[in-house]
C-alpha atoms as one frame of an Amber mdcrd trajectory, in Angstrom:
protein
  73.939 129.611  68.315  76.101 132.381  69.201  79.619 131.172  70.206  79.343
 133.719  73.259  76.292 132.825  74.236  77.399 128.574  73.772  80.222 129.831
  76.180  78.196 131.064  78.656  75.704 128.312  79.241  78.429 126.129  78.572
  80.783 127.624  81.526  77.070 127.865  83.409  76.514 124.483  83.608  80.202
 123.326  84.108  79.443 125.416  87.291  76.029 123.237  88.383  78.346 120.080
  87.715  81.206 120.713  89.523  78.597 121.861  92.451  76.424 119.101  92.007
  79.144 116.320  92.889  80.686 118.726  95.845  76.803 118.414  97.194  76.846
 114.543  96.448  80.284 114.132  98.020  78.608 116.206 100.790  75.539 114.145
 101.468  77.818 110.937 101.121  79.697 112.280 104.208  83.098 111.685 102.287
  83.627 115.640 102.648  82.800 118.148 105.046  81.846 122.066 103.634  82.943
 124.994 105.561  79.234 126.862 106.400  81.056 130.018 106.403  82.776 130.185
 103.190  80.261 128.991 101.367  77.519 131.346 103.081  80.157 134.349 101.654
  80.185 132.405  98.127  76.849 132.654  97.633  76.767 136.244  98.100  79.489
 136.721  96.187  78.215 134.781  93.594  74.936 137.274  93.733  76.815 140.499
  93.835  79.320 139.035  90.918  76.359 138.196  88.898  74.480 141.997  89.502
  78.515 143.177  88.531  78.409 141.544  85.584  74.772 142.597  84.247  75.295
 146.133  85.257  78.792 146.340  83.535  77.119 145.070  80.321  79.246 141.411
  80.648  76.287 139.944  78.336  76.546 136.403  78.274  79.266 136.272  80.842
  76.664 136.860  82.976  75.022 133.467  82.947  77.217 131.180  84.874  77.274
 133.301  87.825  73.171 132.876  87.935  73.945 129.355  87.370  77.062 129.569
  89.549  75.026 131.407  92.750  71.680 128.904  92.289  73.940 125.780  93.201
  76.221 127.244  95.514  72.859 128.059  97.632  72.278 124.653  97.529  75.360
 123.347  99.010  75.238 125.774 101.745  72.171 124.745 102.695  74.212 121.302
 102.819  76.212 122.864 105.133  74.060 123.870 107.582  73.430 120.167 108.408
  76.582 118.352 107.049  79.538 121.289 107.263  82.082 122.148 109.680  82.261
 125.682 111.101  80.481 128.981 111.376  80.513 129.654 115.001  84.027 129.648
 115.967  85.870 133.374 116.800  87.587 132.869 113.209  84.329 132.400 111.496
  83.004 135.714 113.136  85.679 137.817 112.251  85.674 136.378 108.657  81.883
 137.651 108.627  82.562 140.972 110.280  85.249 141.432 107.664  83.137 140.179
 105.181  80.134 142.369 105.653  82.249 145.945 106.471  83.179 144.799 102.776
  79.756 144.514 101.302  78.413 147.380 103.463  80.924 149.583 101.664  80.065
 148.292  98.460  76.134 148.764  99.534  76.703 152.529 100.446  79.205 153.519
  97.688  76.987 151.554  94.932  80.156 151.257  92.549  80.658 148.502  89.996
  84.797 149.138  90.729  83.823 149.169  94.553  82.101 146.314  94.481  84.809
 144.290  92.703  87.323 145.061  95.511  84.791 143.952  98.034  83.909 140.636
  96.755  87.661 140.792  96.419  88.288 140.893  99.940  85.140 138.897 100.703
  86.725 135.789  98.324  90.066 135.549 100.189  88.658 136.149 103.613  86.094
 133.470 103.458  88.240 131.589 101.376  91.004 131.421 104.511  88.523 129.314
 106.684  88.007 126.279 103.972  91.963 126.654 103.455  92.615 125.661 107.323
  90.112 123.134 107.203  92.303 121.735 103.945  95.557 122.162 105.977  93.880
 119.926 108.860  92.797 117.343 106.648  93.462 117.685 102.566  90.561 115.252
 102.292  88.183 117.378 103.535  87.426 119.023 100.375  87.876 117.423  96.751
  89.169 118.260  93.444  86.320 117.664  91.242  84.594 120.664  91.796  87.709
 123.368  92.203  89.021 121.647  88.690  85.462 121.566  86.897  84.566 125.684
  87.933  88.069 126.471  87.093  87.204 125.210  83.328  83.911 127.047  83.758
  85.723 130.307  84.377  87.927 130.305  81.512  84.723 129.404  79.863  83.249
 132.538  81.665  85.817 135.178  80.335  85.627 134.096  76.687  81.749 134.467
  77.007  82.133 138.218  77.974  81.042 140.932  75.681  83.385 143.226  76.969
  87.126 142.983  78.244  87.276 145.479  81.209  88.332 145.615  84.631  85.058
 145.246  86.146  84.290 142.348  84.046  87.647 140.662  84.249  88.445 141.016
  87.999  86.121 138.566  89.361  86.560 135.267  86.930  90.235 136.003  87.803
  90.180 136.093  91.527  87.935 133.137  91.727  90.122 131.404  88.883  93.498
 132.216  91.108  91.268 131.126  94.227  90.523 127.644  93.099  93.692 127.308
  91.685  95.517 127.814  95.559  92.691 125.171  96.777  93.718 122.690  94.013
  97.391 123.292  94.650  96.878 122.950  98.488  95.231 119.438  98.174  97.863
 118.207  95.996 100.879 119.358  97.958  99.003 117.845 101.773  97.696 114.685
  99.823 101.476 114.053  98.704 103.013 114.698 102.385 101.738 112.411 104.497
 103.461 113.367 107.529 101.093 115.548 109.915 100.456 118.885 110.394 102.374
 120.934 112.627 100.542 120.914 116.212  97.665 118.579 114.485  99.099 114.632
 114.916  96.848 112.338 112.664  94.399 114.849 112.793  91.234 113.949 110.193
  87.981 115.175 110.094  85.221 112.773 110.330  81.568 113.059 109.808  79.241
 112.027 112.628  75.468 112.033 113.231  75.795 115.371 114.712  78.650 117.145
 112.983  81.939 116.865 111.577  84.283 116.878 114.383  88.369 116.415 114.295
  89.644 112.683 116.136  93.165 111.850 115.660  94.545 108.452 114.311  94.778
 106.166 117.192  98.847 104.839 117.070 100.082 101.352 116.363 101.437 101.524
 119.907  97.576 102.086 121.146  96.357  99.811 118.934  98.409  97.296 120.208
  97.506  97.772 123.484  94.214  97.200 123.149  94.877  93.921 121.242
């Protein structure tokens, strides 16, 4: 087999893995997705994979078919298990986000695109990041660590070295990175956010919705 092509169904399928146990985690209820950043992900992830086949990426191309396929999935999750998507953040996220791809639509640029799934990353990105900074367990490592193998995988599976074909392993590599980073740094400090108390988010039979720690003081009380 061709080593290019062994790294591109190779970083393809670290993508379904890392996916697959964010969907598991997801169904379990011990983490809650943010509907819209992963709605903007799996566009993304389609316009990243017609980048990459237009800009003659070759195998590099793979994952991101891989890579779009199960982060459909786990939006669908969303829609019944996720937090978000209707709140005046979430609308200007998608208003931002689809000026973005309209551009890209209209212009029909490989460079243009890149700087609108640019935007589109870090924009929808910022919702799942609050959601992190309310509650670090919200979200888990597994499957920022695993697609951040998968797109170092990705870039030595491209045919060609170019900006178009570079830019977007790179932004999602520096994006998962800040998730990862953000975890670790909340999961060490215990102490809570500012303006948040004990805040966690909690799955119920409806939707996820945010309930602070009840105090020893309370608890007492009651007892």
């Amino acid at each position: 087999m061709e080593l290019k092509l062994f790294f591109g169904i190779a970083a393809g399928l670290l993508f379904v893995i890392g996916n697959s146990s964010y969907a598991k985690d997801t169904w379990d209820r011990k983490i809650a997705p943010q509907r819209t950043t992963w709605l903007i992900y799996t566009v993304v992830g389609f316009i990243g994979f017609t980048n990459q086949f237009v800009s003659d990426a070759g195998y590099g191309s793979i994952p991101y078919a891989f890579a779009t396929a199960s982060m459909l999935i786990v939006f669908l999750m969303s829609l019944k298990f996720g937090i978000g998507g209707y709140e005046k953040l979430d609308i200007t996220i998608l208003f931002v986000t689809g000026v973005g791809i309209l551009g890209w639509l209209l212009l029909n640029n490989p460079s243009t695109s890149i700087l609108a799934c640019g935007v589109a990353i870090i924009v929808s990105s910022s919702a799942t990041l609050i959601k992190i900074f309310r509650d670090p367990h919200s979200e888990n490592y597994t499957l920022w660590t695993i697609s951040s193998i998968g797109l170092l995988l990705n870039i030595l599976a491209l045919e060609q070295y170019a900006f178009t074909t570079l830019c977007m392993p790179l932004l999602w590599l520096a994006n998962n990175s800040l998730i990862i980073t953000l975890q670790f740094v909340l999961r060490s400090d215990n102490r809570p956010r500012e303006g948040m108390g004990n805040t966690r988010l909690v799955w119920s039979s409806n939707h996820v919705k945010s309930h602070s720690a009840a105090s020893p003081r309370a608890s007492a009380s009651a007892g």
